[in-house]
C-alpha positions in Angstrom: 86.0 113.3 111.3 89.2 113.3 113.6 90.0 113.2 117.2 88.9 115.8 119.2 91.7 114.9 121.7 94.3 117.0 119.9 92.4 119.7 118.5 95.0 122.4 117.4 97.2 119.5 115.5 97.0 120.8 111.9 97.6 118.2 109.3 100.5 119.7 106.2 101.9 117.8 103.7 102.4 114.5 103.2 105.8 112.7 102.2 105.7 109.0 100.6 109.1 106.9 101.2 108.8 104.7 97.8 111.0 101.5 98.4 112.9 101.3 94.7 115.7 99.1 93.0 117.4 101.5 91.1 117.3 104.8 92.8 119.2 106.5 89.6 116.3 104.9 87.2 114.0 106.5 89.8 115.4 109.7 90.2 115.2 110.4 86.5 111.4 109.2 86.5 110.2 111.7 89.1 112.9 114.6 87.4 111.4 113.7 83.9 107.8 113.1 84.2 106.7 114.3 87.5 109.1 117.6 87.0 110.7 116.8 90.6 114.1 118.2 92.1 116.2 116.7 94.3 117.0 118.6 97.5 119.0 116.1 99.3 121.0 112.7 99.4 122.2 110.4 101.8 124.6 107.5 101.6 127.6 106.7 99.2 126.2 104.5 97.1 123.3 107.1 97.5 120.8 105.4 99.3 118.0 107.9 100.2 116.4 110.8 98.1 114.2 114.1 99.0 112.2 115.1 95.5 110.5 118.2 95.7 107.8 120.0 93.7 105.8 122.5 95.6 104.6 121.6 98.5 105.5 117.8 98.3 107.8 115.7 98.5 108.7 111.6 97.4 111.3 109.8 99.4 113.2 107.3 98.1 114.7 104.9 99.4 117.3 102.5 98.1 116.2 98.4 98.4 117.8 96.3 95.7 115.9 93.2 97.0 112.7 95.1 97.1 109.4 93.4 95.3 106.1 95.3 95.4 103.7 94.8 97.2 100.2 96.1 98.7 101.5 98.1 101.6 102.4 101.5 101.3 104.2 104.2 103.8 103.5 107.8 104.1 105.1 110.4 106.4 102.4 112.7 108.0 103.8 116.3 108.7 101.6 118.0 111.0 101.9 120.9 113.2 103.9 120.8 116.8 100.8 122.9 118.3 98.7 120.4 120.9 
């Protein structure tokens, strides 16, 4: 599997963006159960979150009109080597 067009591309961690309501309800779900820390905060109302644990990361992202859906987004951090 892959492209053999871009050989020396290493794939690293991934990073979700999680559209949620209430980003305070949210922060305290992925501090609590998932054992996550904040590293950083955008926006006053905050508006976007970094959790960390280990090698991974969740961003959220504020959306008070968000409803679920089937779609889901994912940041792919790879290497800069091509």
């Amino acid at each position: 599997m892959g492209d053999s067009s871009s050989p020396n591309v290493q794939f690293g961690r991934s990073a979700p963006t999680i559209p949620v309501t209430d980003i305070q309800q949210a922060l305290g779900f992925c501090a609590s159960k998932l054992g996550m820390e904040k590293v950083f905060e955008s926006g006053d109302p905050v508006g976007f979150v970094i959790l960390h644990r280990d090698v991974s990361e969740i961003h959220l992202t504020l959306d008070p009109e968000h409803t679920a859906s089937t779609r889901n987004f994912a940041h792919i951090l790879v290497s800069e080597t091509l």
